[in-house]
C-alpha positions as CSV (number, residue, x, y, z in Angstrom):
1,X,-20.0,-79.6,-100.0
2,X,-18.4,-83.4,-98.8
3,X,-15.2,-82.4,-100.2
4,X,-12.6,-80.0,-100.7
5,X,-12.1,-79.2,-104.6
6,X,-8.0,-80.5,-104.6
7,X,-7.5,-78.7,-107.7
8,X,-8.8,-75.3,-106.5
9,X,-6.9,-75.9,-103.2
10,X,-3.4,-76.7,-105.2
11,X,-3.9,-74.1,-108.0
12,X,-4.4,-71.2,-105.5
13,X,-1.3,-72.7,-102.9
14,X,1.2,-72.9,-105.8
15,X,0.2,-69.7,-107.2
16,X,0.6,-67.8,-103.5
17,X,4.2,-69.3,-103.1
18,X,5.2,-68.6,-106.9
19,X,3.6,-65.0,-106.3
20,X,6.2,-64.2,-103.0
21,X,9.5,-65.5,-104.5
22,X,11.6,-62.4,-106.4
23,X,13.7,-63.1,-109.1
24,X,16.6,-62.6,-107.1
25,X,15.4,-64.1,-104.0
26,X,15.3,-67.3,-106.7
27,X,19.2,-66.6,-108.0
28,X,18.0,-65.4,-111.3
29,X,18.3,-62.0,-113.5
30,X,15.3,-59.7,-113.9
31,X,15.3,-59.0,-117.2
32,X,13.6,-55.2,-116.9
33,X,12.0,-53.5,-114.7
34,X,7.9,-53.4,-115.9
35,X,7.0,-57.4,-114.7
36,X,3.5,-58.1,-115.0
37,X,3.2,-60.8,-112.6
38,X,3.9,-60.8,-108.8
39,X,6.8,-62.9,-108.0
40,X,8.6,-65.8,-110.1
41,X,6.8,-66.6,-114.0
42,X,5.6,-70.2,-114.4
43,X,8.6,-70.3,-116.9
44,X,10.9,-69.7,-114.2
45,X,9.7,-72.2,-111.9
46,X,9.6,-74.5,-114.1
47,X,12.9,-73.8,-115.0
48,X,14.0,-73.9,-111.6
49,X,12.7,-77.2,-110.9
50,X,13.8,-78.6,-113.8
51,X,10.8,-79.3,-115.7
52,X,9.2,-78.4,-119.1
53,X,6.8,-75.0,-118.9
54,X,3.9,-77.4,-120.1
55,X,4.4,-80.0,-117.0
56,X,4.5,-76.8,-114.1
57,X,1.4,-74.8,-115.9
58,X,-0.3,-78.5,-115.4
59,X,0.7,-78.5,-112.0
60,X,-0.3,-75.2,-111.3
61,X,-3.7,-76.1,-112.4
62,X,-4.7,-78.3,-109.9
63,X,-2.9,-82.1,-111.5
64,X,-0.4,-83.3,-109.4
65,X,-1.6,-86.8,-109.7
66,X,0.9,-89.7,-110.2
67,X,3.6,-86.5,-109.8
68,X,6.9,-88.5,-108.5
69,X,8.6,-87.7,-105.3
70,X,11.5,-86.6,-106.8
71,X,9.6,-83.7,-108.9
72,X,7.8,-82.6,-105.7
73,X,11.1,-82.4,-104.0
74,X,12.3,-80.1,-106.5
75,X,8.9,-78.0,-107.0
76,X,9.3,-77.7,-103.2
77,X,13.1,-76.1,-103.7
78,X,11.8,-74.1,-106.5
79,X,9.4,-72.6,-104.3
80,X,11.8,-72.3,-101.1
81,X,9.1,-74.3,-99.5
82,X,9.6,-74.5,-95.4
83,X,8.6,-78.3,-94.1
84,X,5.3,-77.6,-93.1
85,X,4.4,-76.2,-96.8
86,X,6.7,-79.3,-98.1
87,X,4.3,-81.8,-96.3
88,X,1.2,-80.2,-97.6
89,X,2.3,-80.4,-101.1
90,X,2.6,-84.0,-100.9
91,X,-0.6,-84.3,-98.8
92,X,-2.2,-82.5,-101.8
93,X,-0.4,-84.5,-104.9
94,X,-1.1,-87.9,-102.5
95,X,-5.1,-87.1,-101.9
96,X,-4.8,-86.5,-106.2
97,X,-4.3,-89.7,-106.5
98,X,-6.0,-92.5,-105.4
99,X,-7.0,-90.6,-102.0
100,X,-6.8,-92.3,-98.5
101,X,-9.9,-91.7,-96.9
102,X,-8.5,-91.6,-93.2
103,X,-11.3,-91.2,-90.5
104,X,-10.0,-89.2,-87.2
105,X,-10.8,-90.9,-84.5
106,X,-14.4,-89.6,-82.9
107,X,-13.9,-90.6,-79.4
108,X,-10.7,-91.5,-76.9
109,X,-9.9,-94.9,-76.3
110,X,-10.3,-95.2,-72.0
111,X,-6.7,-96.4,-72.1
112,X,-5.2,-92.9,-73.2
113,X,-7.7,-91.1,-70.8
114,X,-6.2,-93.6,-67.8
115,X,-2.6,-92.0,-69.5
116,X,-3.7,-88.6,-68.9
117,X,-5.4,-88.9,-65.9
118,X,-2.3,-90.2,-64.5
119,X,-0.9,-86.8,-65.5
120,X,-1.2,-85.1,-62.2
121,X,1.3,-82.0,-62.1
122,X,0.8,-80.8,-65.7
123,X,-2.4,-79.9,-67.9
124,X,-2.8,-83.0,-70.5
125,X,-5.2,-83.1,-73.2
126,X,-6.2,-84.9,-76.8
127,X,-7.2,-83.2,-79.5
128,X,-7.4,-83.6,-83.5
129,X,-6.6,-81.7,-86.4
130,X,-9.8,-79.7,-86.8
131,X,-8.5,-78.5,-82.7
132,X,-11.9,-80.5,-81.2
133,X,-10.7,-81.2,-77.4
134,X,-11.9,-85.1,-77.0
135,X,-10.1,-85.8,-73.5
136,X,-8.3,-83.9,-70.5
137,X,-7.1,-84.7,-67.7
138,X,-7.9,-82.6,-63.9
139,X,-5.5,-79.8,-65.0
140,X,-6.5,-79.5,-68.6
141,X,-10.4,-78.8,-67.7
142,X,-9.3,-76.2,-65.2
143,X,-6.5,-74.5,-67.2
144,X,-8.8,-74.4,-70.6
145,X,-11.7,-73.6,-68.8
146,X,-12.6,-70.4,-70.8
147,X,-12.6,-72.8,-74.1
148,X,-14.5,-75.2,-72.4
149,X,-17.7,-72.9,-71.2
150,X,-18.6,-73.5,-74.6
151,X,-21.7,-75.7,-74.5
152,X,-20.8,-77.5,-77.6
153,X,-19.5,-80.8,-77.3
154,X,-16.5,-81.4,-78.3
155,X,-15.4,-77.7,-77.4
156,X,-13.3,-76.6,-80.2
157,X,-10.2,-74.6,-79.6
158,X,-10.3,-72.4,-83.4
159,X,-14.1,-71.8,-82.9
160,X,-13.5,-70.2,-79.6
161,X,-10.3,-68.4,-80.9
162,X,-12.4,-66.9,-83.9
163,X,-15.9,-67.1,-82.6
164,X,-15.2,-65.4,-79.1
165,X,-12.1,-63.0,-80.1
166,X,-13.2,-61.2,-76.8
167,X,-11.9,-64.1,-74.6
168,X,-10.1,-65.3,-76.8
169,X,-8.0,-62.1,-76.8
170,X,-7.7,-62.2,-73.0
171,X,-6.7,-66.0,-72.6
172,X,-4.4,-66.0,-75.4
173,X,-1.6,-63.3,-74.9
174,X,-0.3,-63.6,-78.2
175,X,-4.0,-64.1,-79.8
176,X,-2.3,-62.3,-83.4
177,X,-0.2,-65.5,-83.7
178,X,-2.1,-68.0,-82.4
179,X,-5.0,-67.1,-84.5
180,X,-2.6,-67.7,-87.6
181,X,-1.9,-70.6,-86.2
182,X,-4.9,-72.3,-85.8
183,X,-5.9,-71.5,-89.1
184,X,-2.8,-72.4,-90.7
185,X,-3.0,-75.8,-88.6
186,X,-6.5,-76.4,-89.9
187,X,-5.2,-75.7,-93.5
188,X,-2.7,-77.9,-93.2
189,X,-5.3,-80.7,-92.0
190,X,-7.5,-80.1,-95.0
191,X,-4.9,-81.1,-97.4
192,X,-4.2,-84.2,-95.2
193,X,-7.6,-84.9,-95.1
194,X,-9.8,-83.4,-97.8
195,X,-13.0,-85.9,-97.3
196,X,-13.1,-84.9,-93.2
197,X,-16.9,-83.4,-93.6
198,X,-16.3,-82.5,-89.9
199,X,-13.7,-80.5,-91.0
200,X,-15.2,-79.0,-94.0
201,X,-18.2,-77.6,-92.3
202,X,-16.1,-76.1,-89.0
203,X,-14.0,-74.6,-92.1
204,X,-17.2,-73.2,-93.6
205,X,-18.8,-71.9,-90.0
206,X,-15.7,-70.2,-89.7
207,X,-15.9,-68.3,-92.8
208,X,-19.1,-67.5,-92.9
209,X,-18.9,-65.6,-89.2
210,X,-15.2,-64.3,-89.3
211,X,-14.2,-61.6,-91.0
212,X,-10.5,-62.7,-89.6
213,X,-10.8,-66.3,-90.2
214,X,-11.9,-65.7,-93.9
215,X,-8.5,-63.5,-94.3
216,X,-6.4,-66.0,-92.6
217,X,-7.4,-68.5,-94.6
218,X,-7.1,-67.1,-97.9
219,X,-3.5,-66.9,-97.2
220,X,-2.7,-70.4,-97.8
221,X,-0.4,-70.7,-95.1
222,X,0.8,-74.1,-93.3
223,X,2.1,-75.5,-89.9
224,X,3.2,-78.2,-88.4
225,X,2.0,-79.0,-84.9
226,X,5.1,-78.3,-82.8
227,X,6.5,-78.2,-79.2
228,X,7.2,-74.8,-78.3
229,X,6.2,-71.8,-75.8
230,X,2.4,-70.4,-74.9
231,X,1.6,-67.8,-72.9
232,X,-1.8,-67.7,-71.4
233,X,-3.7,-65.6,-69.2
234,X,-6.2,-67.7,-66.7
235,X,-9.2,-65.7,-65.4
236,X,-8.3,-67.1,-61.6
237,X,-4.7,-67.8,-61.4
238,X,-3.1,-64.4,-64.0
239,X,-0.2,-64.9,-66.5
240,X,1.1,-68.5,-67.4
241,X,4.3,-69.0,-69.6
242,X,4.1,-72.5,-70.1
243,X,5.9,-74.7,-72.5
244,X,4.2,-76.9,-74.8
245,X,4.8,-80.5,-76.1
246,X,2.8,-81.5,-78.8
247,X,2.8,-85.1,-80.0
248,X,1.6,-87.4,-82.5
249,X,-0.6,-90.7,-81.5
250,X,1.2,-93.6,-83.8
251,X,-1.9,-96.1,-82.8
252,X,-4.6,-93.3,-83.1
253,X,-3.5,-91.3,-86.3
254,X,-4.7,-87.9,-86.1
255,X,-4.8,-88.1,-82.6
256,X,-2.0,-85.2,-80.4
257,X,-1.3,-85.6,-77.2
258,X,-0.6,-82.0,-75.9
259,X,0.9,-81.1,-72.2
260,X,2.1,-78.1,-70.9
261,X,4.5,-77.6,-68.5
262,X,6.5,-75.2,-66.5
263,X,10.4,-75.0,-64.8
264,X,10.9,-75.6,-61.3
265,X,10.8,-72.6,-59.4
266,X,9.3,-70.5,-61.8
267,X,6.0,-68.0,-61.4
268,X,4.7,-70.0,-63.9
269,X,5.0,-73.5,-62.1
270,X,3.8,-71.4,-58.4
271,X,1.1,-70.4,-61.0
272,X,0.6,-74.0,-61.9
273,X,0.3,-75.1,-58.4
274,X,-2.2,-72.6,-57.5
275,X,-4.4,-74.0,-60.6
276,X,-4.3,-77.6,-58.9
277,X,-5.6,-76.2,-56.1
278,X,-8.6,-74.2,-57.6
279,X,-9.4,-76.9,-60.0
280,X,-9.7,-79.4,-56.5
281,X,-12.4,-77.3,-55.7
282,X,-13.8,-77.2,-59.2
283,X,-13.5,-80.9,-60.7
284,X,-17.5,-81.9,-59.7
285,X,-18.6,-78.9,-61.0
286,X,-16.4,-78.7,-64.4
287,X,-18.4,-81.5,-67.4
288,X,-15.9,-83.9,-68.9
289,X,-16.0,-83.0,-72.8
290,X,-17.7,-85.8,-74.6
């Protein structure tokens, strides 16, 4: 498998948002009470979105190639599609076209490592879209240091929140979400980047050895990479409520620079503090990813 089938991938998303939009949720009578389908009909989506039955049902089957903006924009009101699952249908319809083959960048240019290293009070790291963790700075290493005791180069953030639920249970506090998350993330990537083998075959590991991943997955759901609140548990330092910026790369696409901090005066900034002083102790010993 080099690919992931587009058609099968838009099919089943269209078909999981269609199935979890009532009749009334939508503004429009249910005629009876015996429906045989879950959610809206293809008739009434179609209707919805202004389009003939024929053009949706087409849709629905996996051909949103040369689909216009403006039909996409009313599919995605049809469907009370959120902005993360309005982006991925036009990632889809876009790779259904004539697909841009992006490749995500294997390795950190030393210029954006100098930029986080100069990050000295918060933990700083790079990542992609398939969550491999390609650079960090002093504070990174030593506040992901339970991700990063995997061997495997680059560590990979979803493997170790699927692949070691154990510690990944105990570092995340709020493992449930996070681990929808990540695989709604990875989704998410897939329909930006369907070609990404890299991707493909982390997708496919995943599957094959969670049970959890496999169910997360056949959800279909979507997210954005977003700025917002984690709360971690170190092994040395305890609880960490940290706040989380997560930023696109414009001159590395597909790149995120992520950094966490914490308020003045906080436990969670005293906690931080007492990171940067384990991790002083720790730098020779802790291997760079690569």
């Amino acid at each position: 498998m080099t690919t992931i089938d587009l058609r099968t991938e838009i099919k089943e998303f269209l078909s999981s948002r269609r199935a979890r939009i009532t009749p009334e949720q939508a503004g429009l009578p249910a005629y009876g009470g015996n429906r045989r389908v879950k959610g809206l009909r293809r008739e009434e989506v179609a209707l919805l979105a202004g389009v003939s039955v024929d053009y949706y049902v087409r849709m629905e089957r996996g051909s949103l190639a040369g689909t216009s903006d403006g039909v996409l924009d009313a599919l995605a009101a049809a469907l009370q599609l959120d902005e993360a699952e309005r982006d991925h249908l036009f990632h889809l319809a876009r790779q259904s076209g004539v697909p841009r083959r992006r490749r995500p960048a294997a390795a950190v240019r030393p210029a954006l490592q100098q930029v986080l290293d100069a990050i000295t009070d918060a933990p700083a790291w790079i990542c992609n879209g398939r969550y491999d963790v390609l650079a960090t700075n002093h504070l990174a290493r030593a506040l992901y240091s339970p991700v990063l005791a995997d061997t495997r180069r680059p560590a990979n953030t979803a493997r170790f929140v699927y692949l070691d639920p154990e510690a990944a249970e105990t570092f995340f506090v709020d493992y449930d979400r996070i681990a929808a998350d990540v695989a709604a993330k990875l989704r998410m990537e897939a329909g930006r980047n369907p070609h990404d083998e890299a991707l493909i075959a982390l997708v496919g590991e995943l599957s094959t050895r969670s049970e959890l991943f496999r169910q997360r997955w056949a959800s279909h759901d979507v997210r954005l990479h977003r700025s917002g609140r984690k709360r971690l548990h170190h092994p040395v330092v305890g609880r960490l409520d940290l706040d989380v910026e997560s930023m696109e790369l414009p001159a590395e696409p597909g790149l995120l620079l992520n950094v966490y901090t914490a308020p003045t005066g906080t436990a969670a900034a005293d906690g931080l503090a007492l990171l940067a002083s384990w991790a002083a102790g720790q730098e020779k010993a802790q291997p760079r990813p690569s």
